[in-house]
KOLDREN-953332 format. One line per 3 residues: their letters; for each residue x, y, z of N, C-alpha, C. Coordinates in steps of 0.05 Angstrom, whole numbers, plus 5000, padded with zeros to 4 digits. Atoms other than C-alpha are relative to their C-alpha. Last residue first. Layout:
! KOLDREN-953332
A) X/Y/Z/X/Y/Z/X/Y/Z; ...
***
This chain:
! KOLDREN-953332
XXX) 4992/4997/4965/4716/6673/1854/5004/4968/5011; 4982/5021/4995/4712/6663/1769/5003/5000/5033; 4974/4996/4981/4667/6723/1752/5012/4976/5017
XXX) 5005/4982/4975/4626/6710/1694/5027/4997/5013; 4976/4999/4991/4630/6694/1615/4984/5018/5031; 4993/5022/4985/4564/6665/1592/5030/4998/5012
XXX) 4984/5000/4973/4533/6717/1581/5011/4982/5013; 4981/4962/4993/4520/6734/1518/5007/4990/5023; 5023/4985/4992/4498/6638/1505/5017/5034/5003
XXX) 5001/4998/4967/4550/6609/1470/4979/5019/5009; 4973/5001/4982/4539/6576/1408/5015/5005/5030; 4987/5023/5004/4484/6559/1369/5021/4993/5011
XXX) 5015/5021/4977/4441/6607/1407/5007/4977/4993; 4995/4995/4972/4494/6667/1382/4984/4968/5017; 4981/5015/4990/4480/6636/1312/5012/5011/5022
XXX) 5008/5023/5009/4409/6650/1310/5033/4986/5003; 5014/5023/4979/4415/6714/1345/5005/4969/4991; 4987/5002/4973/4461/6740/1295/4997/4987/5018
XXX) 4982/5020/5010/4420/6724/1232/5016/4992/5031; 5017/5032/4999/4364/6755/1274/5019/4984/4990; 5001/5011/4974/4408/6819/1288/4982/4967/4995
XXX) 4968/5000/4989/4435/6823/1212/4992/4982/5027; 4980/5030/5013/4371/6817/1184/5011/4986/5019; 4992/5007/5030/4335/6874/1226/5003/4976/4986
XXX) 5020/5013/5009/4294/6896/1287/5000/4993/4977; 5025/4996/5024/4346/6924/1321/4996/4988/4988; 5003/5004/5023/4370/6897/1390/4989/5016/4981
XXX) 5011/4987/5003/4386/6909/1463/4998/4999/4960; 5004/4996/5030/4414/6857/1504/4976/5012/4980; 5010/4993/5025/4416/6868/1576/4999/5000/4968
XXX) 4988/4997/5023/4449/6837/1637/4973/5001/4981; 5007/5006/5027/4413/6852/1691/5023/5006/4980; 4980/4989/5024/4441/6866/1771/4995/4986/4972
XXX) 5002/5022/5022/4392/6863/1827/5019/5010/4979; 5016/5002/5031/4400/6907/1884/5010/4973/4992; 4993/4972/5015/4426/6882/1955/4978/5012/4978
XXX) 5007/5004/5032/4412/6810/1989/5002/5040/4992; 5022/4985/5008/4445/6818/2057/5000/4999/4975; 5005/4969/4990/4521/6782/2082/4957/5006/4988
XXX) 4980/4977/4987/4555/6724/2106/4979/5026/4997; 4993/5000/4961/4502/6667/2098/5010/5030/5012; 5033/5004/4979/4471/6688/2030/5008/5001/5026
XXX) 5008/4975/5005/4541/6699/2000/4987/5008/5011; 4988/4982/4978/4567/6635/2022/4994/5030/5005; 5003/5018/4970/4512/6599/1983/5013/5024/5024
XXX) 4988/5020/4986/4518/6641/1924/4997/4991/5023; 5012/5017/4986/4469/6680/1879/5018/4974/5014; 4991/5034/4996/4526/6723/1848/4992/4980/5016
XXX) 5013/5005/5019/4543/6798/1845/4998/4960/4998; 5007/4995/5037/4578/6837/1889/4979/4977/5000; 5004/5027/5019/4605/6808/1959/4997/5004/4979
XXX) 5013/5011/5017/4614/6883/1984/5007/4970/4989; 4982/5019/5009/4644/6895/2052/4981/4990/4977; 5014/5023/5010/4613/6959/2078/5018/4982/4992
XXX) 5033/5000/4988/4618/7021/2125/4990/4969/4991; 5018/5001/5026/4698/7023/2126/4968/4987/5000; 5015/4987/5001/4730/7045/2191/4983/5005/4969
XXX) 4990/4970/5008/4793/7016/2198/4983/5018/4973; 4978/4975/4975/4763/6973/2253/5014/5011/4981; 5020/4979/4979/4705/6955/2203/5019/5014/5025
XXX) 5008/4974/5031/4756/6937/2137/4981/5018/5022; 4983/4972/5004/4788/6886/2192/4991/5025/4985; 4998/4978/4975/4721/6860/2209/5030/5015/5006
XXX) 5014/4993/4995/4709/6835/2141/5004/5022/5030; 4999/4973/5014/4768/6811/2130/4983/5021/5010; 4982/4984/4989/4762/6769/2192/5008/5019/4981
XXX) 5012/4987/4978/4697/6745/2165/5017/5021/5019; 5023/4977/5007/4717/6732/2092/4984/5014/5034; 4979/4978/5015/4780/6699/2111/4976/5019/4995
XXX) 4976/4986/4977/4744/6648/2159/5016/5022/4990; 5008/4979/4969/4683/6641/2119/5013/5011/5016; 5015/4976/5014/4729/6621/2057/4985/5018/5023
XXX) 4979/4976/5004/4776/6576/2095/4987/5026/4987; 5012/4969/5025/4725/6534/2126/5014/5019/4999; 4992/4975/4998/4751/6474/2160/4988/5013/4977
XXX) 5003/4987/4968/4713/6426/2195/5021/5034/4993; 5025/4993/5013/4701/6383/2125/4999/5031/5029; 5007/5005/4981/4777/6358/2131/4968/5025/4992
XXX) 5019/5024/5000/4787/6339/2053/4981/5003/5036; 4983/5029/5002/4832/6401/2047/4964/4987/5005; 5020/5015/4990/4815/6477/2014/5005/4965/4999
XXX) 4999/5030/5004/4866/6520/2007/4984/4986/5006; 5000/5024/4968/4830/6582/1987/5018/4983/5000; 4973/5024/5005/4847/6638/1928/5001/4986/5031
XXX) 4987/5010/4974/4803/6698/1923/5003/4977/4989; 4998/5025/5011/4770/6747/1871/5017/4990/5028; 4998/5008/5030/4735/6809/1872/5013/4974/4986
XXX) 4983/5020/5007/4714/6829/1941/4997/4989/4977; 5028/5025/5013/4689/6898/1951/5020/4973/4999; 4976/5012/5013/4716/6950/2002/4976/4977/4981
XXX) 5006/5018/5002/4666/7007/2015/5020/4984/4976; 5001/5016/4982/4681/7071/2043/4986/4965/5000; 5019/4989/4980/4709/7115/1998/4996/4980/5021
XXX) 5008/4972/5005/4748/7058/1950/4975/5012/5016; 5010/4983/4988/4767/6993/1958/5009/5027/4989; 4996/4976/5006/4781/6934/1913/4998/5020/5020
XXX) 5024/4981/4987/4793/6868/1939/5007/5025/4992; 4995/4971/5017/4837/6806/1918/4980/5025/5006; 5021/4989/5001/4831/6760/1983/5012/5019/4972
XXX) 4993/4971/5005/4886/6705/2002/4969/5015/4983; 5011/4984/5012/4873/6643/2043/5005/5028/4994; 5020/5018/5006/4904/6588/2077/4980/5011/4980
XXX) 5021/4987/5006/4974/6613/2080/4972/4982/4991; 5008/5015/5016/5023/6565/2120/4968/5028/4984; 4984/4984/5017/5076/6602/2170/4981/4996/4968
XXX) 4958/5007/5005/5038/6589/2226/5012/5013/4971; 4997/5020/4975/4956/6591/2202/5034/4992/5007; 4990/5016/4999/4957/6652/2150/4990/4974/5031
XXX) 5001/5015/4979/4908/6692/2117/5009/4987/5007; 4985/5025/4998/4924/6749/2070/4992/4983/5020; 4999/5016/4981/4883/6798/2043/5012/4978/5007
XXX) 5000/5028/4998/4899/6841/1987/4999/4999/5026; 4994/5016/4977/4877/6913/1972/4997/4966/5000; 4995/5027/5002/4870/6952/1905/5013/4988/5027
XXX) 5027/5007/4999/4846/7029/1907/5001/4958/4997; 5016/4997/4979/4908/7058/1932/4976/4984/5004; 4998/5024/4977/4954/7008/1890/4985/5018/5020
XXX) 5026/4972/4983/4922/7064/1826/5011/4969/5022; 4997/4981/5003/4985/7040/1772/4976/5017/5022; 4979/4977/5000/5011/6978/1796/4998/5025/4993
XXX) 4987/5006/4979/4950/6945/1814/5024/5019/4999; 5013/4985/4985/4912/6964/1757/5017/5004/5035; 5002/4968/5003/4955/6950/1710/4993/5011/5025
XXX) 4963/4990/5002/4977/6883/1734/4998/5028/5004; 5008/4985/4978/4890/6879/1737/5032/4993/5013; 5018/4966/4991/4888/6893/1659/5006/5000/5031
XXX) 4990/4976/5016/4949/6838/1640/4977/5027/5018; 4977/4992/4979/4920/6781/1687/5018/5029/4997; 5013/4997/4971/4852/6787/1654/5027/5003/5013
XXX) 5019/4975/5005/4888/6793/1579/4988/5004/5027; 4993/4984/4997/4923/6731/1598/5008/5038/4999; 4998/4988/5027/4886/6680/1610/5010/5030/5002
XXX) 4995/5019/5019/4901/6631/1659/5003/5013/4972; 4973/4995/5005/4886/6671/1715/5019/4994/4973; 5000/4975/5019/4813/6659/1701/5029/5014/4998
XXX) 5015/4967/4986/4811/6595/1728/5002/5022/4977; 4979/4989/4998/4814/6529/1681/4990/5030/5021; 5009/4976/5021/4768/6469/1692/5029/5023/4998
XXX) 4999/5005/5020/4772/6404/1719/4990/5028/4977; 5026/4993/5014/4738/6424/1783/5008/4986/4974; 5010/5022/4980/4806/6402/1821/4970/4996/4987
XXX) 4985/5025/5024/4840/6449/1762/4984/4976/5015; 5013/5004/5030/4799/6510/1785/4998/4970/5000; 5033/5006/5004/4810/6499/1858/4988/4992/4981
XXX) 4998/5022/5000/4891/6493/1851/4971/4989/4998; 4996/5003/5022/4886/6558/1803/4995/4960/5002; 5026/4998/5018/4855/6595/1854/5012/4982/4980
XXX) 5031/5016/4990/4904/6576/1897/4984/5003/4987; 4989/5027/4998/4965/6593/1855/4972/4983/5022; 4994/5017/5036/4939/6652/1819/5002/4975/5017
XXX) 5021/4994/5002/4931/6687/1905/4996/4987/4973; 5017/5027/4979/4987/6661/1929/4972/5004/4991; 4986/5030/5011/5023/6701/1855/4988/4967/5025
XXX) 5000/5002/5042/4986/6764/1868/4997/4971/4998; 5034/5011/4994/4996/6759/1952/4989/4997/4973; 4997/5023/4987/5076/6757/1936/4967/4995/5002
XXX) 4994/5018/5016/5063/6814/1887/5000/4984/5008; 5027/4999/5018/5023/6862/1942/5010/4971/4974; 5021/5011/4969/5090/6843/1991/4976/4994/4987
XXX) 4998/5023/5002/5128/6877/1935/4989/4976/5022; 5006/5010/5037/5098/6934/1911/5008/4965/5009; 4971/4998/5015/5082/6962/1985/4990/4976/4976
XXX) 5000/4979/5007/5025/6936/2032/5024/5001/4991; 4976/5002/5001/4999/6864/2050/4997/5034/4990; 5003/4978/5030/4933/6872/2084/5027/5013/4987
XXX) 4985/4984/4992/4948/6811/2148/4989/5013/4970; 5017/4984/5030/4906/6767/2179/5018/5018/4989; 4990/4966/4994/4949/6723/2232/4982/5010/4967
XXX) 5015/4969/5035/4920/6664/2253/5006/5018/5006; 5023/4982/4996/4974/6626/2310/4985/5007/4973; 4994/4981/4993/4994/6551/2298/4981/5026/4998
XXX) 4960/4991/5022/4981/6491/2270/5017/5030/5001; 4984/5026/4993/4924/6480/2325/5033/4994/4980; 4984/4995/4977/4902/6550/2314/5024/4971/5009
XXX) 4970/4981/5020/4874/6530/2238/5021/5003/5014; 4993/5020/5010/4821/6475/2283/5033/5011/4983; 4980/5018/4971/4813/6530/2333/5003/4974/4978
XXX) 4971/4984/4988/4792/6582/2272/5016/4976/5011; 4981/4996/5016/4750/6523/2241/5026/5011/5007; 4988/5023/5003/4702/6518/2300/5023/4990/4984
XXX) 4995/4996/4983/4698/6594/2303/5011/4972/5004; 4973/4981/5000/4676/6599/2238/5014/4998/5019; 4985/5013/5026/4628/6539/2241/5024/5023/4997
XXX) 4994/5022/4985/4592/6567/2312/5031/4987/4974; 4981/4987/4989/4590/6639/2276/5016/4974/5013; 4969/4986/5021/4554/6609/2212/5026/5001/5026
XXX) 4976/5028/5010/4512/6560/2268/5017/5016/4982; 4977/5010/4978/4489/6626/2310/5017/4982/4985; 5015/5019/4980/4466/6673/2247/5021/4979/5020
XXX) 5008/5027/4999/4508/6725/2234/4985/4982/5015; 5023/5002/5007/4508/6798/2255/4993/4971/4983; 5029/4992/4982/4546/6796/2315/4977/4991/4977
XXX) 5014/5022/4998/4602/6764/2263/4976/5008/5018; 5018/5006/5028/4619/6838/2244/4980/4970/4995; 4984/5011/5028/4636/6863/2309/4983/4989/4989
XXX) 4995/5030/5000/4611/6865/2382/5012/4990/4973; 4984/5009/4983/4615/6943/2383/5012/4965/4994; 4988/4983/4973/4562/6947/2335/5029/4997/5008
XXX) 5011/5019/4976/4535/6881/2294/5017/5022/5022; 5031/5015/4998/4505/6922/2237/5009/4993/5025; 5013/4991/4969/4557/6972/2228/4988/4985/5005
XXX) 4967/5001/4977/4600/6930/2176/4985/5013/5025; 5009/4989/4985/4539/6911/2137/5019/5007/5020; 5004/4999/4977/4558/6864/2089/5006/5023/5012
XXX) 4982/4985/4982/4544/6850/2022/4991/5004/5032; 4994/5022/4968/4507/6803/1971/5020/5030/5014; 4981/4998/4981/4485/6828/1903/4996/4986/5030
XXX) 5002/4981/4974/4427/6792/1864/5028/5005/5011; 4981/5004/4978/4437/6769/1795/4997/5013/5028; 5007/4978/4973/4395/6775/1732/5017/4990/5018
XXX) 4995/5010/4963/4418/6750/1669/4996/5011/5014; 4984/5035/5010/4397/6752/1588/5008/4994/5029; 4991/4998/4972/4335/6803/1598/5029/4978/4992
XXX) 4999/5033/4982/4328/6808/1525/5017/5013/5023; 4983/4995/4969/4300/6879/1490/5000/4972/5014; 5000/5023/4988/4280/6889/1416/5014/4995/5025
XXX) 4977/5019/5007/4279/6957/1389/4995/4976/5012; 5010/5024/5010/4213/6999/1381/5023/4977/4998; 4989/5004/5030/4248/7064/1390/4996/4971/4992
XXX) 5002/4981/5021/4214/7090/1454/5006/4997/4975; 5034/4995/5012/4203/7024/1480/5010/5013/4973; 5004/5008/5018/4286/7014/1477/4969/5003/4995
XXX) 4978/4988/5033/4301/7084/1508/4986/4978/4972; 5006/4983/5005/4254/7061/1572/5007/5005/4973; 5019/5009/4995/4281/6991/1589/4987/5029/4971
XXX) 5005/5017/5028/4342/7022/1574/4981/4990/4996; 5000/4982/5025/4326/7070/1631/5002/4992/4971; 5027/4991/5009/4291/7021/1675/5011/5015/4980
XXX) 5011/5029/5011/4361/6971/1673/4978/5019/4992; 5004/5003/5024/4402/7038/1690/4978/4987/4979; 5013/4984/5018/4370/7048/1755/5002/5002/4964
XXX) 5027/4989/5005/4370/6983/1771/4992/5017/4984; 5010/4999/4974/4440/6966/1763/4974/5007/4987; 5024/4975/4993/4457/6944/1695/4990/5002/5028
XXX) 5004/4990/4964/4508/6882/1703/4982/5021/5011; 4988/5020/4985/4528/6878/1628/4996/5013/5035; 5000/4987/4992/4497/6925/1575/4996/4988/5027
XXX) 4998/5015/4981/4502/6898/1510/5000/5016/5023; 4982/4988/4986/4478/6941/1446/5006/4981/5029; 5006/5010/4967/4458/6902/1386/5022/5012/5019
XXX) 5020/5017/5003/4461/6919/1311/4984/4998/5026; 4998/5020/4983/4501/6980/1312/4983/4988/5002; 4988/5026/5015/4501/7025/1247/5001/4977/5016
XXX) 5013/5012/5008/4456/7070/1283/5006/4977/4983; 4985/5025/5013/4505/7094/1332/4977/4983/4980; 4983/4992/5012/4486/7158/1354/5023/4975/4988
XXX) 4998/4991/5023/4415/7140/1364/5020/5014/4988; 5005/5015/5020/4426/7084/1416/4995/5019/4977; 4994/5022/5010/4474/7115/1449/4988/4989/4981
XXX) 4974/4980/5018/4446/7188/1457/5013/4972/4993; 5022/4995/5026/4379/7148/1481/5025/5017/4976; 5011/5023/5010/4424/7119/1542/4988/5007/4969
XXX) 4978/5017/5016/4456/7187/1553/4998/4975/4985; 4984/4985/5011/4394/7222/1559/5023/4983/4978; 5016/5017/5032/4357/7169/1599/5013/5008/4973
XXX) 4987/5024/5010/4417/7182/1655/4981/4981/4967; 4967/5007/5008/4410/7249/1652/5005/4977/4995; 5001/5010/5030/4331/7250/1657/5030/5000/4990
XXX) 5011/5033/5007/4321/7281/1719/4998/4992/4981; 5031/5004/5003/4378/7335/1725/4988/4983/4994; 5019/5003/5031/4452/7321/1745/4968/5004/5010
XXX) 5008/4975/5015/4473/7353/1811/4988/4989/4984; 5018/4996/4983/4496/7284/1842/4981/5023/4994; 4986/4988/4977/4542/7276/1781/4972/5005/5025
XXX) 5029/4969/4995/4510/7218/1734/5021/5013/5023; 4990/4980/4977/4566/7162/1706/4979/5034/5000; 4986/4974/5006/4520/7123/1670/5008/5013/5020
XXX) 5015/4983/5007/4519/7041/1693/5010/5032/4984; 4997/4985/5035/4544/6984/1706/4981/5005/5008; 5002/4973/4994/4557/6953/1782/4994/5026/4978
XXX) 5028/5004/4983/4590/6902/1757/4993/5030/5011; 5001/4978/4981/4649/6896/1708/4973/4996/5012; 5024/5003/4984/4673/6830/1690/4993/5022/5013
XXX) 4992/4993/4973/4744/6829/1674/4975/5002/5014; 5001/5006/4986/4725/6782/1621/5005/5005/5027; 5026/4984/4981/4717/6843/1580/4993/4969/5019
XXX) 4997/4979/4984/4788/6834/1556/4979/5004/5025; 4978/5010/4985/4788/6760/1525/5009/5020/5024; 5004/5032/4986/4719/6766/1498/5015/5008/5024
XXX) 4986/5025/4998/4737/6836/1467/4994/4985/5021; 5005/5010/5024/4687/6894/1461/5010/4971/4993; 4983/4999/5023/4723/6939/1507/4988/4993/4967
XXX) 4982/5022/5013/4672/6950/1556/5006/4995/4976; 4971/4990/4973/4640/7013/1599/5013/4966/4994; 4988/4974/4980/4581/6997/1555/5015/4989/5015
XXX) 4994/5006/4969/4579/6942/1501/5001/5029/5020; 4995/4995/4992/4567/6954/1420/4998/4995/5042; 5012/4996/4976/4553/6901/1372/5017/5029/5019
XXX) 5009/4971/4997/4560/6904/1293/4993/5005/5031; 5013/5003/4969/4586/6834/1293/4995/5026/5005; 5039/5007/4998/4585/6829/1216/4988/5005/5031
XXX) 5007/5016/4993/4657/6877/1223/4959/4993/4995; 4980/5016/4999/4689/6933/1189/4991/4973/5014; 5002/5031/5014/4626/6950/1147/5026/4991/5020
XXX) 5018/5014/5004/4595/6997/1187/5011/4984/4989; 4999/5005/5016/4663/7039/1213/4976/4976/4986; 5009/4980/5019/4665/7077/1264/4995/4985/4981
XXX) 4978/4994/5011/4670/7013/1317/4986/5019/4980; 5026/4996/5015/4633/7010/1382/5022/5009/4973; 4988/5013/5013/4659/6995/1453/4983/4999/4971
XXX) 5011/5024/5005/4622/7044/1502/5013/4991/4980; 4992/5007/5016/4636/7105/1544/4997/4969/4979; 5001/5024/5006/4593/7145/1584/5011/4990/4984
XXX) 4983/5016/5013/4579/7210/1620/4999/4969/4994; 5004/5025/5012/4535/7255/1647/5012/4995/4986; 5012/5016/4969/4540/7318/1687/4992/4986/4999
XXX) 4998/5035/4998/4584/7354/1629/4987/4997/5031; 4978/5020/5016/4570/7433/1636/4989/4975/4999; 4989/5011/4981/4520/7465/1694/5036/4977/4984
XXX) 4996/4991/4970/4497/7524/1663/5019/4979/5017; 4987/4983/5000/4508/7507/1586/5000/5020/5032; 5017/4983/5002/4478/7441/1593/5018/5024/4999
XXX) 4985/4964/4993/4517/7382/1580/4971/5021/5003; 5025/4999/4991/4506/7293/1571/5004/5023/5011; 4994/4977/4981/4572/7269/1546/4965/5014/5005
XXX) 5026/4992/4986/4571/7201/1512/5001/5021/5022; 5012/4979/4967/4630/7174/1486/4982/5007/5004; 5021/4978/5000/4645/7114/1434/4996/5016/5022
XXX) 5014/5003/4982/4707/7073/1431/4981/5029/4997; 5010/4983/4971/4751/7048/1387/4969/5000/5004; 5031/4995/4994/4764/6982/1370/5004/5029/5011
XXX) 5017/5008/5024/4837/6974/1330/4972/5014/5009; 4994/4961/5022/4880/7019/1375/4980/4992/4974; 4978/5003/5012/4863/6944/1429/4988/5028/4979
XXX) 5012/5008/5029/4820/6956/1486/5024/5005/4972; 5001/5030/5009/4861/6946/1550/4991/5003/4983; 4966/5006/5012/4888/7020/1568/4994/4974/4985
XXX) 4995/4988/5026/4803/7038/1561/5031/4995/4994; 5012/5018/5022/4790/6981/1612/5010/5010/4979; 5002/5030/5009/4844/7000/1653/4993/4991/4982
XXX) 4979/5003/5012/4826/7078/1654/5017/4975/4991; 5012/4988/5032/4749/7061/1668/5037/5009/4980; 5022/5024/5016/4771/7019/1730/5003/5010/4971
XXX) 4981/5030/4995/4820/7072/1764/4994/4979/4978; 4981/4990/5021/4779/7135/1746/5023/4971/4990; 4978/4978/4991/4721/7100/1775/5020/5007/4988
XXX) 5004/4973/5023/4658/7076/1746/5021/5016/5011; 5003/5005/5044/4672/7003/1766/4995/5015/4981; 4971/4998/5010/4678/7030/1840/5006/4998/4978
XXX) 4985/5023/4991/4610/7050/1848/5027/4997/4987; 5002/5022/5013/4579/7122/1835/5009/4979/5008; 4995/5030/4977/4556/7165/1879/5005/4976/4987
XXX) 5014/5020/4996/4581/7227/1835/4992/4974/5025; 5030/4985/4997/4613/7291/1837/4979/4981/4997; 4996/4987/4965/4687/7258/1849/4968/5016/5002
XXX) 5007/5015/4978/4662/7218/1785/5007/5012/5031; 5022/5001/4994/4653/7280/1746/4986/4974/5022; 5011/4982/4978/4727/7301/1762/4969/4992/5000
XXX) 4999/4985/4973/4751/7242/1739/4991/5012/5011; 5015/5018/4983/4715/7229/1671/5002/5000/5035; 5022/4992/4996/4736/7300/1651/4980/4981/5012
XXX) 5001/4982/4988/4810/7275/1663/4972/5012/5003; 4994/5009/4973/4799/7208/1629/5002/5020/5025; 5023/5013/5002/4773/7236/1565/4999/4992/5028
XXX) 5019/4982/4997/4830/7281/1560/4976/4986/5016; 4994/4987/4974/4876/7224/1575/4984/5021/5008; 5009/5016/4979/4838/7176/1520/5009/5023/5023
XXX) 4984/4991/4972/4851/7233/1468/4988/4992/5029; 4970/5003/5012/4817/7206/1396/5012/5005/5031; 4978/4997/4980/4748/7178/1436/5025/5001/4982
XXX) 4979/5032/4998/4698/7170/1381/5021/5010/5020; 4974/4991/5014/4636/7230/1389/5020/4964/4999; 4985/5024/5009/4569/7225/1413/5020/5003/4982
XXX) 4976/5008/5019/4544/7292/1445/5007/4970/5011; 4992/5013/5000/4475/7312/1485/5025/4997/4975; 4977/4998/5029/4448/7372/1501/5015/4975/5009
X) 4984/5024/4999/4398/7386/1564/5008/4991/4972
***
């Protein structure tokens, strides 16, 4: 087992060997060709980016990894590197989840420590490595890497997933598997929506139909934010820029939901899918003063059971101890954000004014 850390000059190359090893993987959507081409179109020609190839001379590349990390020791005091993110605030608010090393089902045991330990000792000029959403298995391997090299290790957030179970309630559909008052409250809502006419669900398709759900989709989320006194995430435009991209360049793996009552939309869904599990990534309610309606349960349950009649196994919630989350679907893994330190100046100066300011994690996913 042979490891290489190199700087990414030929993103397309990079992107073609990442492909085929995710078609040999179980990975999640956030390590897909789709995702990982985005992020790397979004980092600006200033930061590059570090690789991580993990080879044997029988089986080739069957580990991979890219990470935000600049050649240069002095060009910045923020000496930090990120996996499977740019590096920038304004970029890596896209929030990836689900982080980790792309492993091919083949890889041998110790691929994913491999890559992790090829990080931290092919970048020694890096102060602190970040490592946002770690699924499990990652979380033990850095766990692991930093013992080995005496580095300093902060949990900074944990998170439980949420998803649902599309076989669970059979025949009878996806509400079967709710408890009785969720289904009573969804059901009470529908006939309150019915009264202004029929619900129609609908998964807009084509460029322009997907734009119309875009722009209902900014405009409700945006009336939520502002009701909060805050701003959404539409707002900035580095987040609206990467998932433009994404939308217009992979529209297989990007699905909208629409929900209307008559002619009136009450709720739109942003949602990724891929293989057999759709995830939901951001959404846009109207939400009025009458307490009887629930536009979120109601769009998330009839999504839900559209994604099961055209035969998808799961409806991921992701990431994000929430109320609605708990009701609709099953607690999942855990997801750690990681900060990974050496035991220097620099990082203590760092820390010291990181806790003056914003906490690492304090950018999340806006839903």
């Amino acid at each position: 087992m042979r490891t290489d850390l190199s700087f990414m000059e030929e993103p397309m190359a990079f992107l073609d060997e990442w492909r085929r090893l995710y078609g040999q993987s179980d990975s999640r959507f956030f390590l897909s060709p789709a995702w990982a081409e985005a992020v790397i179109a979004s980092a600006p020609k200033r930061k590059k980016l570090a690789t991580v190839r993990v080879f044997d001379d029988l089986r080739g590349v069957y580990a991979m990894a890219f990470a935000s990390a600049s050649p240069n020791p002095f060009a910045s005091l923020m000496r930090a590197a990120r996996l499977q993110e740019t590096g920038v605030e304004a970029v890596d608010r896209v929030y990836i989840e689900y982080n980790d090393i792309l492993v091919a089902r083949s890889a041998p045991d110790g691929a994913r420590d491999a890559a992790v330990s090829a990080l931290f000792d092919g970048l020694p000029e890096t102060d602190e490595f970040v490592f946002r959403n770690a699924t499990p298995n990652l979380t033990a391997c850095v766990e692991r890497a930093a013992d080995a090299r005496n580095l300093e290790i902060a949990f900074v957030k944990r998170q439980p997933t949420f998803a649902i179970d599309l076989a669970k309630g059979g025949d009878k559909g996806v509400m079967a598997s709710f408890s009785s008052s969720l289904r009573s409250k969804i059901r009470r809502s529908i006939r309150r929506y019915e009264e202004r006419g029929a619900l129609s669900l609908k998964r807009p398709e084509g460029g322009a139909e997907k734009a119309v759900a875009w722009t209902e989709l900014m405009r409700l989320h945006a009336q939520t934010w502002s009701r909060r006194g805050k701003r959404g995430v539409f707002n900035e435009r580095a987040f609206c820029a990467f998932h433009e991209r994404l939308i217009e360049r992979y529209p297989e793996n990007v699905d909208f939901v629409r929900l209307a009552a008559g002619d009136e939309t009450i709720g739109v869904l942003y949602n990724f899918i891929e293989r057999d599990r759709a995830y939901n990534y951001q959404s846009g309610f109207k939400y009025e003063a009458d307490n009887q309606l629930a536009p979120g349960f109601v769009c998330h349950a009839l999504a839900a059971e559209a994604y099961r009649t055209a035969g998808f196994l799961v409806y991921d919630l992701m990431g994000g101890d929430s109320d609605y989350k708990r009701r609709l679907g099953e607690e999942g893994e855990m997801l750690t954000t990681i900060a990974v330190s050496r035991r220097n100046l620099r990082s203590q100066m760092r820390s010291a004014l990181k806790s003056a300011t914003t906490p690492r994690d304090a950018k999340k996913r806006q839903t």
